[in-house]
C-alpha positions as CSV (number, residue, x, y, z in Angstrom):
1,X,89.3,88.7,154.6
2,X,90.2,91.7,155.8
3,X,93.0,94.6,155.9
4,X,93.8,97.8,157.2
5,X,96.3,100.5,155.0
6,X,96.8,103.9,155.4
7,X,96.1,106.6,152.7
8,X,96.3,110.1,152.4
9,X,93.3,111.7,152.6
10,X,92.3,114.0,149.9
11,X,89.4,116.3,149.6
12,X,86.9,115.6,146.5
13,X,83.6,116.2,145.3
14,X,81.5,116.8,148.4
15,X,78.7,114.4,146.9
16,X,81.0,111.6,147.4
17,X,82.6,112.7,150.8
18,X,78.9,113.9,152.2
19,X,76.4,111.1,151.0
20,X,75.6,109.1,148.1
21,X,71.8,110.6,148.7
22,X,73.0,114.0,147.1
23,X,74.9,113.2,144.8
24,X,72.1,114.1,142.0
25,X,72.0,117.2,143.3
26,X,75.8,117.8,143.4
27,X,76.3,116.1,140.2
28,X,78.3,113.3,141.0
29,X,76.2,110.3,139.8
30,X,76.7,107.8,137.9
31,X,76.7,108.9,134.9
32,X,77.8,112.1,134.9
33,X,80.8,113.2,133.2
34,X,82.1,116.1,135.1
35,X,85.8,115.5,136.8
36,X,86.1,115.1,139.9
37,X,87.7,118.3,141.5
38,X,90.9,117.7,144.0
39,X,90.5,120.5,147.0
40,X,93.7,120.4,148.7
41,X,96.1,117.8,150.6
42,X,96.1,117.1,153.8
43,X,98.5,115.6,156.0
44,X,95.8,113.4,158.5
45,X,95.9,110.4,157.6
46,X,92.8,107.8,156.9
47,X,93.0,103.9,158.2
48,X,90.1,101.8,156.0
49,X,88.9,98.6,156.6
50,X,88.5,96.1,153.8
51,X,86.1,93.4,152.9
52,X,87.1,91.4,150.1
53,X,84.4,90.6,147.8
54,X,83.8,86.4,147.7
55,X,81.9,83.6,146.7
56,X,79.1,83.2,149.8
57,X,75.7,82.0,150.5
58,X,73.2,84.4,150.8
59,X,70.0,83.6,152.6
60,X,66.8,85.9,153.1
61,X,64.7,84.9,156.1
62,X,62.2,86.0,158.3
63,X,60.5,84.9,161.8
64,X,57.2,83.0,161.8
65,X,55.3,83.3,165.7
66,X,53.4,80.0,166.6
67,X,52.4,78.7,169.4
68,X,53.0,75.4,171.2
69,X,49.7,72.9,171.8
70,X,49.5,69.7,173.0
71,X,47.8,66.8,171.7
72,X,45.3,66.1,173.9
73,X,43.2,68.9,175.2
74,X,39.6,69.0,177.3
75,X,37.5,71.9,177.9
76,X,35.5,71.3,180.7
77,X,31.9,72.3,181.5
78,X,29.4,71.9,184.3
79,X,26.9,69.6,182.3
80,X,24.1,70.9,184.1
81,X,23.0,75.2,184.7
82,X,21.5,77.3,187.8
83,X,23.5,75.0,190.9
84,X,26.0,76.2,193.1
85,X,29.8,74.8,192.7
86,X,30.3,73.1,195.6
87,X,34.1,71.8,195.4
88,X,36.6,72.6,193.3
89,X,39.5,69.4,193.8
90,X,42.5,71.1,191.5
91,X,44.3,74.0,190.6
92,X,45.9,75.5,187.9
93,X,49.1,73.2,187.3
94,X,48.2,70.2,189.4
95,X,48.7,66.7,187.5
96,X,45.3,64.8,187.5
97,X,44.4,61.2,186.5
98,X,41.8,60.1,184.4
99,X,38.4,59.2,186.5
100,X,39.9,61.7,189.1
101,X,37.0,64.0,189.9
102,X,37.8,67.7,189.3
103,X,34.6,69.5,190.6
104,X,31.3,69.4,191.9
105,X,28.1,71.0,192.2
106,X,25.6,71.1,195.1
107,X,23.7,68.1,195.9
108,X,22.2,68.4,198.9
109,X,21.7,65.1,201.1
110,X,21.9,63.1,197.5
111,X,24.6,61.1,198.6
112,X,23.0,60.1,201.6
113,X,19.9,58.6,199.5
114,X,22.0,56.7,197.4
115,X,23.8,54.7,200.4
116,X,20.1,54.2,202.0
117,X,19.2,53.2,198.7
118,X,22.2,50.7,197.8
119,X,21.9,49.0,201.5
120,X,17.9,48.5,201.0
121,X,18.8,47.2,197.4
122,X,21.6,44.9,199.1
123,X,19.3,43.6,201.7
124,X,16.1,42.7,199.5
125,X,19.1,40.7,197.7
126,X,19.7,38.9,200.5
127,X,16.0,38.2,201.1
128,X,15.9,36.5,198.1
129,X,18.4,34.2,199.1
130,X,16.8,33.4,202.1
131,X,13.6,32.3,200.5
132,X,15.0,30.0,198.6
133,X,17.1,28.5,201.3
134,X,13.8,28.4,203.3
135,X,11.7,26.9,200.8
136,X,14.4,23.9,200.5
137,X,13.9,23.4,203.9
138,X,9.9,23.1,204.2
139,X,10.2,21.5,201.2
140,X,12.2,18.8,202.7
141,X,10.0,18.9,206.0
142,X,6.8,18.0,204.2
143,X,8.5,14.7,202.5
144,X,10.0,13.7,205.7
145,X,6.5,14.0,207.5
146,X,4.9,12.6,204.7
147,X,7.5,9.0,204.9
148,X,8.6,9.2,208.4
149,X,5.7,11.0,210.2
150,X,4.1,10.2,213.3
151,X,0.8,11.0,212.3
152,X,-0.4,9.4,208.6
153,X,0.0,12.2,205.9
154,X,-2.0,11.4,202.4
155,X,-0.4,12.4,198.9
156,X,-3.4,15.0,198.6
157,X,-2.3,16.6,202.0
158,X,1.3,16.4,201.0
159,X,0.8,18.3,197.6
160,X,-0.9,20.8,199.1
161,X,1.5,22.0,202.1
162,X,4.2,21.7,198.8
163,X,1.9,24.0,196.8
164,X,1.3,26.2,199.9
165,X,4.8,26.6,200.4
166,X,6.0,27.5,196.5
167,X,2.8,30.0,196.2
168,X,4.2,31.7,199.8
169,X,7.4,32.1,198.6
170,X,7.2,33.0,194.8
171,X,4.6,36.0,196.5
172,X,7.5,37.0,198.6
173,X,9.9,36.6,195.7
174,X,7.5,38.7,193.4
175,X,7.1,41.5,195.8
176,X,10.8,41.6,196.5
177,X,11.5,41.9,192.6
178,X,9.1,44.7,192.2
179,X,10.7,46.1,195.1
180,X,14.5,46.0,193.4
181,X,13.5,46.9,190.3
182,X,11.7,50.3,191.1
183,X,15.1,50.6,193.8
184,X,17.4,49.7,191.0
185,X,15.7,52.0,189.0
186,X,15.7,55.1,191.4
187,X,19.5,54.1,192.4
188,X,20.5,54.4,188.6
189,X,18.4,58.2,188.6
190,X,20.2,59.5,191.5
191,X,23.8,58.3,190.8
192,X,22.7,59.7,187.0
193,X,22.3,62.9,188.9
194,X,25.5,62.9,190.9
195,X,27.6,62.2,188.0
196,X,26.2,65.7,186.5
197,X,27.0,67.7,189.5
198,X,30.4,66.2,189.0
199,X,32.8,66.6,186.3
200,X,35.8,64.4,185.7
201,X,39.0,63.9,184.2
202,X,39.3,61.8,181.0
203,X,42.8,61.5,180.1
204,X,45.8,62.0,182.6
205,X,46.6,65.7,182.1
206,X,47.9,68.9,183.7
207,X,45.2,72.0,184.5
208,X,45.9,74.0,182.3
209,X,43.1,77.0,182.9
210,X,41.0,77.3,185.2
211,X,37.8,80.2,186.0
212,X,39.0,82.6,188.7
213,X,37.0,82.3,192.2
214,X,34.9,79.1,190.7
215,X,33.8,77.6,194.0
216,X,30.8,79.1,195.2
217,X,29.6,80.5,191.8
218,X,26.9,79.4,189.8
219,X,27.1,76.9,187.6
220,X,26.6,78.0,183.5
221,X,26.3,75.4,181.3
222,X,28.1,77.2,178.3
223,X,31.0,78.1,180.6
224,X,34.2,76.6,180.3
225,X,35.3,76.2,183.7
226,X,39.0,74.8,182.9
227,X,40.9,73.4,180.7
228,X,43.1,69.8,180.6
229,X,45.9,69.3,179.0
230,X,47.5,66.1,178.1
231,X,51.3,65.3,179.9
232,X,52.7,64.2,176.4
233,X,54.9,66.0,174.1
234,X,52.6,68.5,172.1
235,X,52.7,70.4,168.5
236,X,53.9,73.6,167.4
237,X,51.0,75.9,165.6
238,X,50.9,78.2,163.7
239,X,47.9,80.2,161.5
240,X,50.1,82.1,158.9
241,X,48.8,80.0,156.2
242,X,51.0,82.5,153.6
243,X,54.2,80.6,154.7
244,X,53.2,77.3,153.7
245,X,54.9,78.1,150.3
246,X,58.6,77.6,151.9
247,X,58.1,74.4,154.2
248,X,59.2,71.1,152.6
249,X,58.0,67.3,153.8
250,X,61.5,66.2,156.5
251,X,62.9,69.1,156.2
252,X,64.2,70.9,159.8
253,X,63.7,74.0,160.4
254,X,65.3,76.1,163.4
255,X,62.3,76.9,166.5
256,X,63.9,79.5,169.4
257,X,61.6,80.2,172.4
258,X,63.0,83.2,174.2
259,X,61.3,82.5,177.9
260,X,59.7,80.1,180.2
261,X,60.9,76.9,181.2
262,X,61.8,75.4,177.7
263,X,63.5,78.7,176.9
264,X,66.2,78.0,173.8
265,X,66.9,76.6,170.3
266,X,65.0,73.1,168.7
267,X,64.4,71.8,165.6
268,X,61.3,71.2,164.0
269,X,59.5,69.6,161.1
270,X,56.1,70.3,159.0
271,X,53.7,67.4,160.2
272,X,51.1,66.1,158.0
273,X,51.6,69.2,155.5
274,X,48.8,66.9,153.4
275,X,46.3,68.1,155.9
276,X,47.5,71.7,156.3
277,X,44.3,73.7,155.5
278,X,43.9,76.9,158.5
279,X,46.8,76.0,160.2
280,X,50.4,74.6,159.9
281,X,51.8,71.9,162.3
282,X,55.1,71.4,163.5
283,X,56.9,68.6,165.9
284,X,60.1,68.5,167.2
285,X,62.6,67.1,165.5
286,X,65.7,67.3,168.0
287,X,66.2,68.9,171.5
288,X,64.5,68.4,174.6
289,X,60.8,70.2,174.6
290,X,59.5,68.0,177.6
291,X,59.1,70.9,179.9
292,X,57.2,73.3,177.4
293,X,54.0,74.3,178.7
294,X,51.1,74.6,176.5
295,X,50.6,78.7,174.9
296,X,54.2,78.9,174.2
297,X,55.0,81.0,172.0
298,X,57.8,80.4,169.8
299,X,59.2,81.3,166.5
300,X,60.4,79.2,163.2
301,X,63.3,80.6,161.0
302,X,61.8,80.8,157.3
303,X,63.9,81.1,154.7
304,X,61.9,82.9,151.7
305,X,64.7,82.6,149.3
306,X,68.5,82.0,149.1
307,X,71.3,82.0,146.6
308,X,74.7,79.6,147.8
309,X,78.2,80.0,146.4
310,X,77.6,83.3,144.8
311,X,80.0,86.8,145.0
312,X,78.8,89.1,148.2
313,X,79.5,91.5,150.4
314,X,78.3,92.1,154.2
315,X,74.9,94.3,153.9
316,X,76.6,97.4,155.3
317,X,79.1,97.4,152.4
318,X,76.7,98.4,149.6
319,X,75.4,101.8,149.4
320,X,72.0,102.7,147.1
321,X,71.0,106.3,146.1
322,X,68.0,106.8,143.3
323,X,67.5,103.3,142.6
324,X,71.1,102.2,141.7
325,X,73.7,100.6,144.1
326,X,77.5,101.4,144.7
327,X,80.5,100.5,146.6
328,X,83.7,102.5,148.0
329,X,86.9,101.9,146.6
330,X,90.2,103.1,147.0
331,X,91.7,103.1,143.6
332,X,95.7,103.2,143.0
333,X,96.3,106.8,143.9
334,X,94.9,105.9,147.3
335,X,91.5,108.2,146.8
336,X,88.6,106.8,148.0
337,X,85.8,106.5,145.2
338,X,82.6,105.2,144.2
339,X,82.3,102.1,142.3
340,X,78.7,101.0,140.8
341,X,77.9,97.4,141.0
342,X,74.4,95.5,139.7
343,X,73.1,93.3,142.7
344,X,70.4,90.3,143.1
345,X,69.1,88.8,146.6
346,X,69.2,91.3,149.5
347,X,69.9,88.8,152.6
348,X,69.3,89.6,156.2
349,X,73.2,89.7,156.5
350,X,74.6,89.7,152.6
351,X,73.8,90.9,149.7
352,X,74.8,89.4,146.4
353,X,76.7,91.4,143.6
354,X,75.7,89.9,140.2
355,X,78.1,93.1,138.1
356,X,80.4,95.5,138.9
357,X,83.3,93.5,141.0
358,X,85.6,90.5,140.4
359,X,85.7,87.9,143.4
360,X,88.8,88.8,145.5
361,X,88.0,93.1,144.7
362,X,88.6,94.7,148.0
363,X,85.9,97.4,149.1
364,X,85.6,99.5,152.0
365,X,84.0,98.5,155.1
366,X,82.8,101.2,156.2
């Protein structure tokens, strides 16, 4: 609460009206017992503005930078070295699906073999079919010559035409086999080797990153070509270990980001503090952090310490000169003066007085 009065002003010991930092030197500190020495009058007249010392909390915080991630994340390589990227299918910010194909290398006329390859396979399936469709039929021809034929056919004749017939066709069957397996084989190799000139998404995600002027390079197998990130709500990281101290299980904390999309204030809790080793973890406890992109960086309000219903004063009311801290007065002559008071936490915005004022003691401003 404050008050403005007027007072005369009155001219006294220049280490008080200068500044506290000479008043050693002028000898008006603390403890020094000289008078203090009225100048003259003067008829201007001074207006002071009053604080009124009262019970207050008093908190001492500082900013912690992290950085927002999202739970899912894929780094993505060319599996294969030495081949020329071909086609690049995203960009940076496009939405992707998982199986979608992001890029692919050089392959020549490979995709052309495999469709020769797959209809030869397809056909020598069919063949099979056929032969056993056939054989029922000369199968069945044989019996009905051998009962209903014009000419006599013996048993002996019979089983051999039979046997002729199954050793024709399991030969065909055979060789039709060994044909599909080594084409089977040699399909699986070259669809083995498309799916390493091609890389894929595993996860629906967002492109995140990706390497400047890819198409047409050189594939590197140690190169990380881009990067996927996954489209739900992510983490807020952060590797200052030291300030692991002043987090508590549940409890919120107040997050600002200052730009970007998802510029603004949220609240946040530690997440699996248990597993806190290199870095801390936090998740968003209430506000809307849908449309945060991933690299965000942000900042958490940590309080270091804090001292609630205690007597303060705003942090540009107390004064300190060689160590020891002071206040200005204007005692009941109206003459401004210096009053010494013992003090604990110095807060961002108050500082608490543990000696030297009662609650309700008016002090100057400024």
């Amino acid at each position: 609460m404050t008050r403005n009065k007027k007072f005369k002003r009155w001219g006294i010991c220049a280490g008080i009206v200068v500044s506290l930092s000479t008043m050693s030197i002028l000898g008006c500190g603390k403890n020094n017992d000289e008078p203090l020495i009225i100048v003259q009058n003067s008829d201007d007249e001074l207006v002071y503005d009053y604080i009124n010392c009262t019970r207050d909390d008093v908190y001492l915080t500082t900013g912690m930078k992290c950085t927002y991630k999202k739970n899912g994340e894929l780094e993505v390589y060319f599996p294969v070295s030495g081949k020329i990227v071909d086609k690049v299918y995203v960009k940076k910010g496009d939405e992707v699906k998982k199986g979608d194909v992001l890029a692919e290398l050089s392959t020549g006329n490979l995709e052309t073999q495999i469709a020769q390859l797959e209809y030869k396979i397809k056909n020598n399936e069919l063949q099979l079919g056929y032969i056993d469709e056939q054989e029922e039929i000369d199968v069945q021809r044989v019996w009905v010559n051998y009962s209903y034929g014009s000419y006599p056919m013996s048993a002996e004749d019979r089983d051999k035409q039979l046997e002729n017939i199954y050793k024709r066709n399991n030969d065909s069957r055979t060789s039709i086999n060994d044909t599909l397996e080594f084409d089977r084989l040699k399909l699986a190799q070259l669809k083995n080797e498309l799916a390493q000139s091609r890389v894929y998404a595993t996860f629906d995600g967002v492109v995140y990153n990706i390497t400047d002027n890819l198409e047409g390079s050189t594939s590197n197998i140690d190169q990380i070509v881009m990067t996927i990130v996954d489209n739900s709500e992510g983490y807020f990281d952060s590797d200052l270990t030291q300030y692991a101290q002043y987090f508590k299980e549940g409890e919120a904390l107040s997050l600002s980001i200052g730009y970007g999309p998802a510029s603004g204030t949220y609240e946040v809790v530690p997440d699996n503090m248990a597993g806190w080793e290199d870095n801390l973890r936090f998740v968003v406890y209430s506000g809307d952090i849908g449309n945060c992109e991933a690299g965000t960086t942000a900042t958490i309000t940590v309080t270091l310490d804090k001292r609630e219903n205690v007597l303060a004063l705003p942090y540009g009311c107390v004064h300190e000169a060689a160590g020891e801290y002071y206040v200005y007065i204007v005692n009941e002559e109206g003459i401004r003066e210096v009053k010494w008071i013992e003090i604990g936490l110095v807060g961002n915005e108050m500082i608490e007085v543990t000696g030297g004022l009662e609650e309700g003691e008016k002090v100057i401003r400024r």
